[in-house]
BATOR-621061 format. One record per residue (C-alpha): residue in three letters; x, y, z. Coordinates in steps of 0.05 Angstrom, whole numbers, plus 32768, in hexadecimal, padded with zeros to 4 digits. Example, Ala and Ser with C-alpha at 12.3 -4.5 7.8 and 13.67 -1.06 7.14 Angstrom:
{type: ala	x: 80F6	y: 7FA6	z: 809C}
{type: ser	x: 8111	y: 7FEB	z: 808F}
***
This chain:
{type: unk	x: 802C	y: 7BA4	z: 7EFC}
{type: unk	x: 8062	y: 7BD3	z: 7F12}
{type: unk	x: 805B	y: 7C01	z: 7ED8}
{type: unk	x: 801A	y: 7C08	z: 7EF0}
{type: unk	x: 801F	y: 7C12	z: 7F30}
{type: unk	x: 8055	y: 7C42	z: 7F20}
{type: unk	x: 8025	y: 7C65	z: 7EED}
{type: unk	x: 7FF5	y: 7C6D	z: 7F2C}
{type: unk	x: 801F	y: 7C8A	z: 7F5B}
{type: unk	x: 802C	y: 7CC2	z: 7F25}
{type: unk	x: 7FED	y: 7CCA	z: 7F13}
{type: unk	x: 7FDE	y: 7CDC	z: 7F60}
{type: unk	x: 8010	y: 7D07	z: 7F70}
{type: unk	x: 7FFE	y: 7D31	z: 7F33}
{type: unk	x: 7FB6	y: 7D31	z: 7F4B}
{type: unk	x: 7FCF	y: 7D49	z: 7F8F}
{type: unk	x: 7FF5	y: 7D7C	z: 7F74}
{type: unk	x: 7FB5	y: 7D91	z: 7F53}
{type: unk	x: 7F8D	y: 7D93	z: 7F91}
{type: unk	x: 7FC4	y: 7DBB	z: 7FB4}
{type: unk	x: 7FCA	y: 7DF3	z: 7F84}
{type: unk	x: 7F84	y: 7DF7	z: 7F7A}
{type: unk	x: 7F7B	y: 7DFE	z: 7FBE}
{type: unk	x: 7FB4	y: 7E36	z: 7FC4}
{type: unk	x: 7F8C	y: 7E5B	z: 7F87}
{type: unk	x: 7F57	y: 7E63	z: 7FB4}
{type: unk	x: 7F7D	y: 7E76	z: 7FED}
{type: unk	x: 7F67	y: 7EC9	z: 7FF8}
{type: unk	x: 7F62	y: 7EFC	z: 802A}
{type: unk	x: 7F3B	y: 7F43	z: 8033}
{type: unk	x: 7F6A	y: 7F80	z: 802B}
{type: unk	x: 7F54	y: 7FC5	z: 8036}
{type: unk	x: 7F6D	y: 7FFE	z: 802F}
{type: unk	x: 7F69	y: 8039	z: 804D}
{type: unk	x: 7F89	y: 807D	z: 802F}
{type: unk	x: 7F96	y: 80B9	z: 8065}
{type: unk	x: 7FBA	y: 80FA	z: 8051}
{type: unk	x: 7FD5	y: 812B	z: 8086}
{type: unk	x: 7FC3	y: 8116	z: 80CB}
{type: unk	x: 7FC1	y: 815B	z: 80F9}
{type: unk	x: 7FA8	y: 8171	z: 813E}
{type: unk	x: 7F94	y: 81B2	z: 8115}
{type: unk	x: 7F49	y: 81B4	z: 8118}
{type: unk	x: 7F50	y: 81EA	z: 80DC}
{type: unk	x: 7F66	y: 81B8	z: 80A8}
{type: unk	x: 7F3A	y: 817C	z: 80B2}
{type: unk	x: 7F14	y: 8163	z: 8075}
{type: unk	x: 7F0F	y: 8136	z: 803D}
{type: unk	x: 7F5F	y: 812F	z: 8042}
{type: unk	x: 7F73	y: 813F	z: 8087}
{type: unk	x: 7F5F	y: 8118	z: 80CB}
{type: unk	x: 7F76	y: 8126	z: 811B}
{type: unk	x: 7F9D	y: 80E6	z: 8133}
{type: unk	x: 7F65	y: 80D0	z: 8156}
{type: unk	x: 7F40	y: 80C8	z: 811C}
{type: unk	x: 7F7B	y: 808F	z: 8100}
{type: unk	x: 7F7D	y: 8074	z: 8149}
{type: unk	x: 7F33	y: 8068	z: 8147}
{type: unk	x: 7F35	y: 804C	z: 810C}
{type: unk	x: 7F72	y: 8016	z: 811C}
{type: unk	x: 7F4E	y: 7FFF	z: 815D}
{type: unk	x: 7F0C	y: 7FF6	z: 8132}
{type: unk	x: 7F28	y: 7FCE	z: 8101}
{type: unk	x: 7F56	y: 7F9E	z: 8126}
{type: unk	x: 7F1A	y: 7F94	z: 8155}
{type: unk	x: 7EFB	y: 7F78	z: 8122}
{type: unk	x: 7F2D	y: 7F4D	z: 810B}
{type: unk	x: 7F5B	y: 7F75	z: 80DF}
{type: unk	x: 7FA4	y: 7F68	z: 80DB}
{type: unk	x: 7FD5	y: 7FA4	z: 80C7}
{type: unk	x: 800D	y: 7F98	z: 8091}
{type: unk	x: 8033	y: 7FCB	z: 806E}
{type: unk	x: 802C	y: 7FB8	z: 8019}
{type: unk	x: 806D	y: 7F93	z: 800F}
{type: unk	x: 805E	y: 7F68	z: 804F}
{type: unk	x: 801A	y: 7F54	z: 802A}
{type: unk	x: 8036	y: 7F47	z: 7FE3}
{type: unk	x: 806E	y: 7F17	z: 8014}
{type: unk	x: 8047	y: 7EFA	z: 8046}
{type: unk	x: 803B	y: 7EBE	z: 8010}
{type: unk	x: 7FEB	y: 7EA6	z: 8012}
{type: unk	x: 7FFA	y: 7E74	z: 8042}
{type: unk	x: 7FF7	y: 7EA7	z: 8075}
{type: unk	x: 7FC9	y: 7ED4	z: 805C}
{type: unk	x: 7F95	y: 7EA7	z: 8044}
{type: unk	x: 7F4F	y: 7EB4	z: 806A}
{type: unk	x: 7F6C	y: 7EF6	z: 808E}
{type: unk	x: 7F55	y: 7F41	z: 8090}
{type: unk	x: 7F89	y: 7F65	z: 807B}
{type: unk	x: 7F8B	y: 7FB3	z: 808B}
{type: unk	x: 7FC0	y: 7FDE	z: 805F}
{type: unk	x: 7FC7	y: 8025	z: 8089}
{type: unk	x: 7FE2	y: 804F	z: 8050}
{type: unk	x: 7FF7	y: 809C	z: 804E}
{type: unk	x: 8004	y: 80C5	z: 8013}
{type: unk	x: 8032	y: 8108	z: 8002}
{type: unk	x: 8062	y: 8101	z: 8041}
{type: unk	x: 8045	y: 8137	z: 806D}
{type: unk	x: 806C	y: 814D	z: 80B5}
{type: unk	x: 802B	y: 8134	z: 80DF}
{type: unk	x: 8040	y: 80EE	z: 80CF}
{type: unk	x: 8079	y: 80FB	z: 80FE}
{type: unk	x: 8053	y: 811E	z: 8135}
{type: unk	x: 8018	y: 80FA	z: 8131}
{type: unk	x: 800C	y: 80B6	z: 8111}
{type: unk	x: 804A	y: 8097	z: 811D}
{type: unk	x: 8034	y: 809C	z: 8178}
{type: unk	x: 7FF6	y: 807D	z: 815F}
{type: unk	x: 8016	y: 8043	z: 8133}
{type: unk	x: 804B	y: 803D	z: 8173}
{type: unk	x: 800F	y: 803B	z: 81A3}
{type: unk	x: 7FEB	y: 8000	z: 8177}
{type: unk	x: 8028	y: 7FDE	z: 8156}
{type: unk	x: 8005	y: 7FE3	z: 8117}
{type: unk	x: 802B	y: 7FEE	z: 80D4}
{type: unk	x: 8024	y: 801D	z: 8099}
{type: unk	x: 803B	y: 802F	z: 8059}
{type: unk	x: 804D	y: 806E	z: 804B}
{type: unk	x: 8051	y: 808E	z: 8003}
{type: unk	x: 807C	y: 80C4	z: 800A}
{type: unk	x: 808C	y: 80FE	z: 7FC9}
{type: unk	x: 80D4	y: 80FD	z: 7FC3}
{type: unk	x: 80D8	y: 8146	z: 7FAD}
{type: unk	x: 80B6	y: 8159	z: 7FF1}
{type: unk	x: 80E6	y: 813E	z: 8026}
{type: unk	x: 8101	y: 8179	z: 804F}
{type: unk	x: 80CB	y: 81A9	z: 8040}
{type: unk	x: 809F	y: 81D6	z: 8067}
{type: unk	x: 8069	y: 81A3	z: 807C}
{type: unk	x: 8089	y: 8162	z: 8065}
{type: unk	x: 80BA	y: 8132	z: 8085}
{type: unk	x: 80FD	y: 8137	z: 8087}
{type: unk	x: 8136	y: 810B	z: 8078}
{type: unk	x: 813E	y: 80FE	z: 80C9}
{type: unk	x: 80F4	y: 80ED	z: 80DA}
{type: unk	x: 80F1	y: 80C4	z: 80A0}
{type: unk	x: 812A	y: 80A1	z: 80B7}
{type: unk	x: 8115	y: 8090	z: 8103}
{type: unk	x: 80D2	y: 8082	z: 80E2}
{type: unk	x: 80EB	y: 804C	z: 80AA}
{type: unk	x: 8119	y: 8031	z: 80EC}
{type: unk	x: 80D8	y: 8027	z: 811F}
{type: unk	x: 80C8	y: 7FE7	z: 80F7}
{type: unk	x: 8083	y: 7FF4	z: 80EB}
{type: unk	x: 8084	y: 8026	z: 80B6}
{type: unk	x: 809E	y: 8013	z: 806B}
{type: unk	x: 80A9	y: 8050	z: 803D}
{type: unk	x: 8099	y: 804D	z: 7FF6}
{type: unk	x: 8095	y: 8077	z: 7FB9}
{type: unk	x: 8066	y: 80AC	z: 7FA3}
{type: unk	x: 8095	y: 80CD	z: 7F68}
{type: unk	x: 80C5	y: 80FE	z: 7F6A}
{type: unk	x: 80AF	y: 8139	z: 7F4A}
{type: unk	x: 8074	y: 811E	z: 7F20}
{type: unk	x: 8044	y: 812F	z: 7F59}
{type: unk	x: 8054	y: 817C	z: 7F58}
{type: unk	x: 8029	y: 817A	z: 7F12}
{type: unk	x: 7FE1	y: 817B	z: 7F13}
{type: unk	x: 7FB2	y: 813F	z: 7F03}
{type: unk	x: 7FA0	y: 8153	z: 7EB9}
{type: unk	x: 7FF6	y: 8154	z: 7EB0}
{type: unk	x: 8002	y: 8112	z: 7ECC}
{type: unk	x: 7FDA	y: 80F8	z: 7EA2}
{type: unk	x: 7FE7	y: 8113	z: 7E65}
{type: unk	x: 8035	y: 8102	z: 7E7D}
{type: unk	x: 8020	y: 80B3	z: 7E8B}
{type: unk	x: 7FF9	y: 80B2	z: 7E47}
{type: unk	x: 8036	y: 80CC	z: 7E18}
{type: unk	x: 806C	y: 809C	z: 7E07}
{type: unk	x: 80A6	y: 80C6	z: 7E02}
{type: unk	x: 8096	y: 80D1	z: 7E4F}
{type: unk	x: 809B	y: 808C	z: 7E63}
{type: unk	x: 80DC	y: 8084	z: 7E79}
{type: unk	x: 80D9	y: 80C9	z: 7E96}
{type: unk	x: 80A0	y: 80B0	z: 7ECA}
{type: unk	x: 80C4	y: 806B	z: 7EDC}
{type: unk	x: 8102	y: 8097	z: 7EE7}
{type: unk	x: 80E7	y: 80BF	z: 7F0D}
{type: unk	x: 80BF	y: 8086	z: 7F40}
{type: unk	x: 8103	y: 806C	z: 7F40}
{type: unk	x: 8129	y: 80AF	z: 7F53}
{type: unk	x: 80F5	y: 80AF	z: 7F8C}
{type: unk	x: 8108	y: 8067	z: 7FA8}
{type: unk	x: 814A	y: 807B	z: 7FAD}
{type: unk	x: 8147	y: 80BB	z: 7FCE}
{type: unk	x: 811F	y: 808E	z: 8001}
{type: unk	x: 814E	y: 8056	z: 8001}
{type: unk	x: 8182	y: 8088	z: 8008}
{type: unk	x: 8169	y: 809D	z: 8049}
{type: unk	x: 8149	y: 8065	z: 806A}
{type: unk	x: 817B	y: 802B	z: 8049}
{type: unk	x: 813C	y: 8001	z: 803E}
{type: unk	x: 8126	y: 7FEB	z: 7FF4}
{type: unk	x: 80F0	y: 8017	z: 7FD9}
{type: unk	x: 80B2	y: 7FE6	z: 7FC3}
{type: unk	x: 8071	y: 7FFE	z: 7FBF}
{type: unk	x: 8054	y: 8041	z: 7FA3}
{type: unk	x: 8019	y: 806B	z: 7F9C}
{type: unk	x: 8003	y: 808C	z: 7F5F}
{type: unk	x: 7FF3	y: 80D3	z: 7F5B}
{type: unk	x: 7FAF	y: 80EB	z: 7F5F}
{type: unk	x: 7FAB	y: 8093	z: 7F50}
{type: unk	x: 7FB5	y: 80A3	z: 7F12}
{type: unk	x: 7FDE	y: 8065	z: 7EE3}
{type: unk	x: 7FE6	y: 8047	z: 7EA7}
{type: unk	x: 7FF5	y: 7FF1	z: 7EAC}
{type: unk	x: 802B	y: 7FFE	z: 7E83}
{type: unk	x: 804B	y: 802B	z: 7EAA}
{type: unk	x: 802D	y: 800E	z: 7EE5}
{type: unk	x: 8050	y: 7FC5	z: 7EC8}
{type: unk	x: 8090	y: 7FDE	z: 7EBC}
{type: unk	x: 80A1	y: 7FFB	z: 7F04}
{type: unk	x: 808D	y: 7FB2	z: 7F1D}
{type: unk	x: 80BE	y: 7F94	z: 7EF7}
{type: unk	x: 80EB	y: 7FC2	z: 7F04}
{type: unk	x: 80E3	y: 7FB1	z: 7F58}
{type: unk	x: 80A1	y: 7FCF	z: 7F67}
{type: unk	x: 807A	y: 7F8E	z: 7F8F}
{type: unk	x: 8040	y: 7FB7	z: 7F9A}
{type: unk	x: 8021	y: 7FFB	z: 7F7E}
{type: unk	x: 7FDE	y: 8025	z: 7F8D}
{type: unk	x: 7FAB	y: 8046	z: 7F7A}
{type: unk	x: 7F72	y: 8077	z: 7F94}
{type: unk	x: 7F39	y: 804E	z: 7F7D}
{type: unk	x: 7F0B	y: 8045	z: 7F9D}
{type: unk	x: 7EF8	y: 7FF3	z: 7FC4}
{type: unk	x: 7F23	y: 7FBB	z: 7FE4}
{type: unk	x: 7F47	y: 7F87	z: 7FC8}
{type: unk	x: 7F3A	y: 7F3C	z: 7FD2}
{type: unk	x: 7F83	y: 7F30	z: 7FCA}
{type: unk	x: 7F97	y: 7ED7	z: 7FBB}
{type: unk	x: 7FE3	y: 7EED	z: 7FAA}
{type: unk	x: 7FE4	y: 7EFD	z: 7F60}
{type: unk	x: 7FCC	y: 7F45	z: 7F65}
{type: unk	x: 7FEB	y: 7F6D	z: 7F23}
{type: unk	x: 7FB5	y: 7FA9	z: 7F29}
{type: unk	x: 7FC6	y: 7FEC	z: 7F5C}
{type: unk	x: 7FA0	y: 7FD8	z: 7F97}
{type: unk	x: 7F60	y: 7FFA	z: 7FAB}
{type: unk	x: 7F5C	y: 802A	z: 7FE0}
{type: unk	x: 7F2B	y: 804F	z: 800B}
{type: unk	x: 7F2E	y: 8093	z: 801E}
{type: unk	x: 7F29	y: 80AB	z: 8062}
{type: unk	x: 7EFF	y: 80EE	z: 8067}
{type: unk	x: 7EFD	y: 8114	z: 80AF}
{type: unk	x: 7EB5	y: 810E	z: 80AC}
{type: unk	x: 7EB3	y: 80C4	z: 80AC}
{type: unk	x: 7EB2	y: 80A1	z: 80E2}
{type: unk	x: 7EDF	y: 8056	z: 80F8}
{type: unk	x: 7E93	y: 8032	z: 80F8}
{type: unk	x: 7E7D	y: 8053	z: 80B0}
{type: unk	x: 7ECA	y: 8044	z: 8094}
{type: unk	x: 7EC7	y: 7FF9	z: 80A3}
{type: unk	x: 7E86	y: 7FF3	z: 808B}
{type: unk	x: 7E91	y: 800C	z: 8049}
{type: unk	x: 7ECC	y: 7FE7	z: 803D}
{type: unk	x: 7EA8	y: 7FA0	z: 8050}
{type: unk	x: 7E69	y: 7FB1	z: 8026}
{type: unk	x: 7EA7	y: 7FAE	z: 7FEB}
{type: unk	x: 7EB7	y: 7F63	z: 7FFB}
***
């Protein structure tokens, strides 16, 4: 009688264990994405990769309207699905490191208290047009902005080079080396641990792409295009979304929930 009584008991808490992980493999949320360039008050430059602040401020108060909670990408891959599970999850990123993140997107992210991840060239700090060491710092110290990698010098090539770079194996090490000099210029300067990164041009390879996350990359992207319903055991570059100046908040949100 007690053995089965015993054997019972087991036999319950294994099919309760069962129901609980089966529920927490169905446990998602919506992530989108949304790619921005240089961000300028210089009417001159808008286009397909260039938007005024208002443009990102528009978009921000559209989107959390509407429900849409902002993360920066190592937040999300943290947060642990019993947090995220049913939420809209909005993932402000910027790519190349340009000077108008300074001047211009970092008032709007103050004025909202939304985060964003930005994907900054190492081989660009302290240029003409780019951030230097000193904004990046105050930036990475605001605590709504995380800083993550966007290579070294491997962006300076063109797309047909990075590719034929990411497709030759005696180059492999050279590329991983080079994501990882990047991380540590960053680290260098802001003191915080360098783990997420954008691809050039979103171009990868998922070996490549598989080594740098088990090297400490949590969380990688690329430039194509949708969303991401995202349950915790994302291994892909994420999705993104490219915002053009002649878009507008209403058509950007729309696009991206026609993707879910």
């Amino acid at each position: 009688m007690k053995k089965a009584v015993v054997f019972f008991a087991v036999l319950a808490a294994i099919l309760t264990a069962g129901i609980i992980m089966g529920e927490a493999a169905y446990a998602s949320c919506n992530v989108v994405t949304v790619m921005y360039h240089n961000v300028t008050d210089n009417s001159s430059r808008w286009d397909d990769y260039c938007i005024p602040a208002s443009s990102l401020e528009e978009d921000i108060k559209y989107f959390t309207s509407r429900g849409y909670e902002t993360l920066t990408a190592s937040e999300l891959v943290t947060a642990g699905m019993d947090y995220l599970d049913g939420k809209k999850i909005l993932l402000l990123t910027f790519d190349d490191g340009y000077s108008g993140w300074y001047t211009d997107v970092l008032p709007v992210l103050e004025k909202y208290n939304a985060k964003a991840t930005m994907f900054v060239v190492g081989s660009f700090i302290n240029k003409y047009g780019y951030l230097n060491e000193y904004q990046i710092k105050e930036m990475a110290d605001c605590g709504l902005i995380e800083f993550g990698s966007h290579t070294d010098y491997i962006h300076n090539a063109q797309l047909s080079t990075v590719q034929s770079l990411y497709n030759n194996t005696y180059t492999f090490w050279e590329i991983v080396q080079d994501v990882k000099n990047s991380a540590n210029i960053l680290k260098s300067i802001t003191g915080q641990d360098v783990t997420s990164m954008s691809w050039p041009y979103g171009y990868y390879t998922d070996s490549l792409d598989g080594e740098l996350k088990n090297s400490g990359i949590k969380i990688t992207f690329s430039t194509l295009y949708g969303v991401n319903r995202y349950n915790g055991w994302e291994t892909a570059p994420f999705n993104r979304i490219n915002r053009e100046y002649s878009t507008t908040p209403e058509s950007l949100y729309e696009r991206a929930e026609s993707k879910f």
